[in-house]
C-alpha positions as CSV (number, residue, x, y, z in Angstrom):
1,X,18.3,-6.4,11.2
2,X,18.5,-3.4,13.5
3,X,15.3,-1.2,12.8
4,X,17.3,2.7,12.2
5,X,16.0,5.7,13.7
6,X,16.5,7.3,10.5
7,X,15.5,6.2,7.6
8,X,16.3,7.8,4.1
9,X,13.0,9.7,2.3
10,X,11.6,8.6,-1.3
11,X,12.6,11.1,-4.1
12,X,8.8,11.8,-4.3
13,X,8.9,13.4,-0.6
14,X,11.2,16.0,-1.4
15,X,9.6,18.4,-3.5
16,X,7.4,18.7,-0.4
17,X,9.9,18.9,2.0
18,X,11.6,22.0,0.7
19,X,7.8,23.7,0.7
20,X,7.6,22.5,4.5
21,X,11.2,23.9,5.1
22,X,10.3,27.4,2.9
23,X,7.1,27.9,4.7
24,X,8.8,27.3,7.9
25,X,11.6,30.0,7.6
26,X,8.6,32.9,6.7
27,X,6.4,31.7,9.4
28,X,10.2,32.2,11.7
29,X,10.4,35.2,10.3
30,X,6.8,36.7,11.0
31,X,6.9,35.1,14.4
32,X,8.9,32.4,15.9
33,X,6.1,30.2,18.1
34,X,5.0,29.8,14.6
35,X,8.2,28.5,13.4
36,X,8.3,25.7,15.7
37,X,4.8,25.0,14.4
38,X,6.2,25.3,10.8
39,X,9.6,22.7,12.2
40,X,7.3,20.1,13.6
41,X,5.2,20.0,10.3
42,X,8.5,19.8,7.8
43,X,9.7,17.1,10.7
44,X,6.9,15.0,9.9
45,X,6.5,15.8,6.5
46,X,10.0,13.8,6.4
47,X,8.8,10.6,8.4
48,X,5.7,11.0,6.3
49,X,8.1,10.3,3.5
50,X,10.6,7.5,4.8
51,X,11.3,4.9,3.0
52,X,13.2,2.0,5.0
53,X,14.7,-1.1,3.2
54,X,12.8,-4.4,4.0
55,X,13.4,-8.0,4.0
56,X,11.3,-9.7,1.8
57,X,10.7,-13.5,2.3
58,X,12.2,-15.2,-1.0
59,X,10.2,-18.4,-1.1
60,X,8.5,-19.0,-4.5
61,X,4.5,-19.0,-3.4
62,X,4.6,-16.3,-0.9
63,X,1.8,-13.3,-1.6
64,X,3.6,-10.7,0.5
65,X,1.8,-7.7,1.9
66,X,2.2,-4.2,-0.5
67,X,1.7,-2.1,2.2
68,X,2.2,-1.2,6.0
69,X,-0.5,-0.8,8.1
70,X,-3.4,-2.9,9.9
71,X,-5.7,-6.0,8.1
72,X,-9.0,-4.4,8.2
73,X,-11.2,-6.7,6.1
74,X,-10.9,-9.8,4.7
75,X,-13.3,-10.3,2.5
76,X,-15.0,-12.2,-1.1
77,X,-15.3,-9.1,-3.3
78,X,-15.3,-8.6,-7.3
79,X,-12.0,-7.0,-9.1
80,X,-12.2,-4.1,-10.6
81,X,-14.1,-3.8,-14.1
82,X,-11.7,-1.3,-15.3
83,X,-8.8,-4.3,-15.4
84,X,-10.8,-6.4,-18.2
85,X,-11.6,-9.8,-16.5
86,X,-14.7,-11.6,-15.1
87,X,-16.7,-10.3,-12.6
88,X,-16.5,-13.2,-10.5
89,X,-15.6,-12.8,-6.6
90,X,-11.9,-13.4,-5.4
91,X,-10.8,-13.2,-1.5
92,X,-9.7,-9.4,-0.8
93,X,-7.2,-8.8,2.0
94,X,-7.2,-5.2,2.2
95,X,-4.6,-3.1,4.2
96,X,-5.2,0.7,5.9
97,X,-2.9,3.1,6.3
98,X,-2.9,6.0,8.3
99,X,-0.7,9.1,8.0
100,X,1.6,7.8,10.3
101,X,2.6,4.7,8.4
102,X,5.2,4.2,5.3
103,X,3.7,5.1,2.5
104,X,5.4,3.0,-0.4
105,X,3.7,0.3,-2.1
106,X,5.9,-2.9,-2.6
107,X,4.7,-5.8,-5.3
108,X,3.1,-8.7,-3.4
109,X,4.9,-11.4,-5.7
110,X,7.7,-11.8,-8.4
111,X,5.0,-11.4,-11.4
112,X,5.0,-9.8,-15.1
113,X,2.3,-7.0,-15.4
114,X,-0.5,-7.6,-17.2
115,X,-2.4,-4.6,-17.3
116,X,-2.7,-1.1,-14.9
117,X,-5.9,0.8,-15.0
118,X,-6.6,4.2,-12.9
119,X,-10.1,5.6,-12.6
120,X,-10.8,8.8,-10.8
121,X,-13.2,8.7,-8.3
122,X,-14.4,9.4,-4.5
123,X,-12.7,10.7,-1.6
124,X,-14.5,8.3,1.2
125,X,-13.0,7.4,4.3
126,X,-10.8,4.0,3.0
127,X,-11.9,2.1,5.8
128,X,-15.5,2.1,4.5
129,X,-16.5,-1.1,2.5
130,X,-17.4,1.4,-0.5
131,X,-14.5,2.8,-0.9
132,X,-12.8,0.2,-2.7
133,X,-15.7,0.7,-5.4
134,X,-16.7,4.6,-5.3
135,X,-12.8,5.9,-4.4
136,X,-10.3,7.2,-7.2
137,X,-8.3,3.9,-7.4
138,X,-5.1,2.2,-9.6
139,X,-5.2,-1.0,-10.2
140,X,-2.7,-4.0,-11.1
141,X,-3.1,-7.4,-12.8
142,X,-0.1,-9.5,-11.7
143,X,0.9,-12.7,-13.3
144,X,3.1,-15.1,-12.1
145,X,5.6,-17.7,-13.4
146,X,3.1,-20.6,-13.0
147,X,0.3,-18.6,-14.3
148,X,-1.9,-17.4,-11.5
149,X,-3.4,-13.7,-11.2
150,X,-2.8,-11.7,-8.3
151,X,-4.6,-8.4,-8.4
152,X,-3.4,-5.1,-6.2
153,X,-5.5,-1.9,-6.0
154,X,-4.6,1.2,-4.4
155,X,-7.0,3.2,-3.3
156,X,-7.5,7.0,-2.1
157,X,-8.8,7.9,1.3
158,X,-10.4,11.0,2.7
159,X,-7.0,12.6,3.4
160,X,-5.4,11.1,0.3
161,X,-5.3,13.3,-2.8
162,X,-2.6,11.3,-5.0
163,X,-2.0,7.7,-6.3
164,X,1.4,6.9,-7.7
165,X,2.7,4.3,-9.7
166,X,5.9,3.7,-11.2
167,X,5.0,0.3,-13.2
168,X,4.4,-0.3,-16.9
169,X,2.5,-3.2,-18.8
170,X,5.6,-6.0,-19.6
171,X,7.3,-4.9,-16.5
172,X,8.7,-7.9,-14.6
173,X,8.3,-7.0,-10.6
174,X,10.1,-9.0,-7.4
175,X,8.2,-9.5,-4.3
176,X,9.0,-6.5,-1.9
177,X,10.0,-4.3,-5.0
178,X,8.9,-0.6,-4.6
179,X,5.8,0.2,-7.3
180,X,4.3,3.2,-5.9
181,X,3.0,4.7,-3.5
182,X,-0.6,6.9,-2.2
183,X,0.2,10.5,-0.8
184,X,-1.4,10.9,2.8
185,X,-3.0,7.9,4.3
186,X,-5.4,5.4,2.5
187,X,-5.5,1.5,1.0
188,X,-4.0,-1.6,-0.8
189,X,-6.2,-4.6,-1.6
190,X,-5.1,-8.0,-3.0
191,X,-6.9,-10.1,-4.7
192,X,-5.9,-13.4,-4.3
193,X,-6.7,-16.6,-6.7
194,X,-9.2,-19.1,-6.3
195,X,-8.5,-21.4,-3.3
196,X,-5.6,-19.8,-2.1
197,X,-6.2,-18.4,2.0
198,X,-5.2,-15.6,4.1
199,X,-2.7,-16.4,6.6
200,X,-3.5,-13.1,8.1
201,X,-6.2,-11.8,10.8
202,X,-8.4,-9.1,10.3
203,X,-6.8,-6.4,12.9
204,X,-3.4,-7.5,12.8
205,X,-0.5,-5.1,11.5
206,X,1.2,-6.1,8.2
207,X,4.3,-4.7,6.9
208,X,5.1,-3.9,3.5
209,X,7.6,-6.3,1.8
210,X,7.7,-8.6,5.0
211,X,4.5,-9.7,6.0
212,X,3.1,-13.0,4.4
213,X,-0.3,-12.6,3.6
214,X,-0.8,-15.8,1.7
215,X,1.2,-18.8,1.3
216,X,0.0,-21.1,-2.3
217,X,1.8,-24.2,-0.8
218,X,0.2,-23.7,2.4
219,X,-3.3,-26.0,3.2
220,X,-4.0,-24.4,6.3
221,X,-7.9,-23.1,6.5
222,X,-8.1,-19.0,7.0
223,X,-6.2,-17.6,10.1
224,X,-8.3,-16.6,13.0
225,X,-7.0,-13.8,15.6
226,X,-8.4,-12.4,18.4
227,X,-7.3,-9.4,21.4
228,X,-5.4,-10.4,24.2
């Protein structure tokens, strides 16, 4: 599919928009060099909130990516407390995005939800280590058909001031379905089950509802990448 130069923007973006666009005509007004200032602002403000359609690989055993923007660690690392289950560590494929990506959050697998949890914390840079246990955060427990967990966490950046999600415990999601989303730049982890491996590279760019992070059917050992 074509990609489109314009793409339409999430309800969620809106509210914002017309504060970009109000501020815009009084800066105008008091003096116009400041109103192009103002344009340029409400003009990204709207990319900031684009939400293109995807097309999400169908195959049963796929762990899709939630979230546009680059691999940066891949990594064993405990799930959060706040979601209720042992302590013990699961691979973590976490994915940053800066201001400039898309920022809606799409379900890595079709999967009931178990359980959502939000604690408040930090405002650390996301691409810190920490920051996935000192940040404010929301987490997800996923459960497929078959019965394996698949966890997803966003988490708040420096920049970031606002976690949305639109999901409820019972809910049944579809890979590439739009959950939420994290206002101004930040993180997704996924937590994937016991012996399942990344089929991504730490530094390469995923794409929400597109990329294939993990494959359960697949037996190949974790993917390696390099810069060329």
């Amino acid at each position: 599919m074509k990609p489109k130069f314009f793409n339409p923007i999430h309800r969620a973006g809106w509210p914002f928009l017309a504060i970009f666009a109000i501020a815009t005509a009084i800066l105008w007004w008091l003096w116009y060099p400041l109103g192009f200032v103002g344009l340029l602002l409400t003009l990204w403000c709207g990319y900031f909130f684009r939400d293109p359609d995807r097309i999400t690989p169908t195959r049963a055993g796929l762990v899709i990516s939630p979230a546009d923007g680059v691999v940066q660690m891949i990594q064993p690392a405990v799930p959060p407390a706040e979601l209720g289950l042992d302590q013990r560590p699961r691979t973590r494929i976490s994915v940053f995005m800066d201001v400039l990506s898309v920022h809606i959050n799409r379900s890595p697998v079709d999967a009931e939800v178990i359980a959502t949890a939000y604690r408040p914390g930090k405002f650390l840079n996301a691409a810190l280590d920490k920051a996935s246990d000192e940040n404010e955060r929301s987490s997800m427990h996923l459960r497929m058909a078959d019965g394996q967990d698949i966890l997803v966490v966003q988490i708040a950046g420096l920049v970031a001031r606002r976690i949305l999600s639109w999901t409820r415990n019972g809910q049944r999601l579809r890979a590439g379905e739009r959950y939420g989303m994290i206002r101004f730049g930040s993180r997704v982890d996924v937590y994937l089950p016991d012996g399942v491996q990344p089929l991504v590279a730490v530094g390469q760019l995923a794409v929400a509802g597109e990329t294939v992070l993990a494959d359960f059917r697949s037996e190949e050992a974790a993917r390696l990448g390099e810069m060329r």
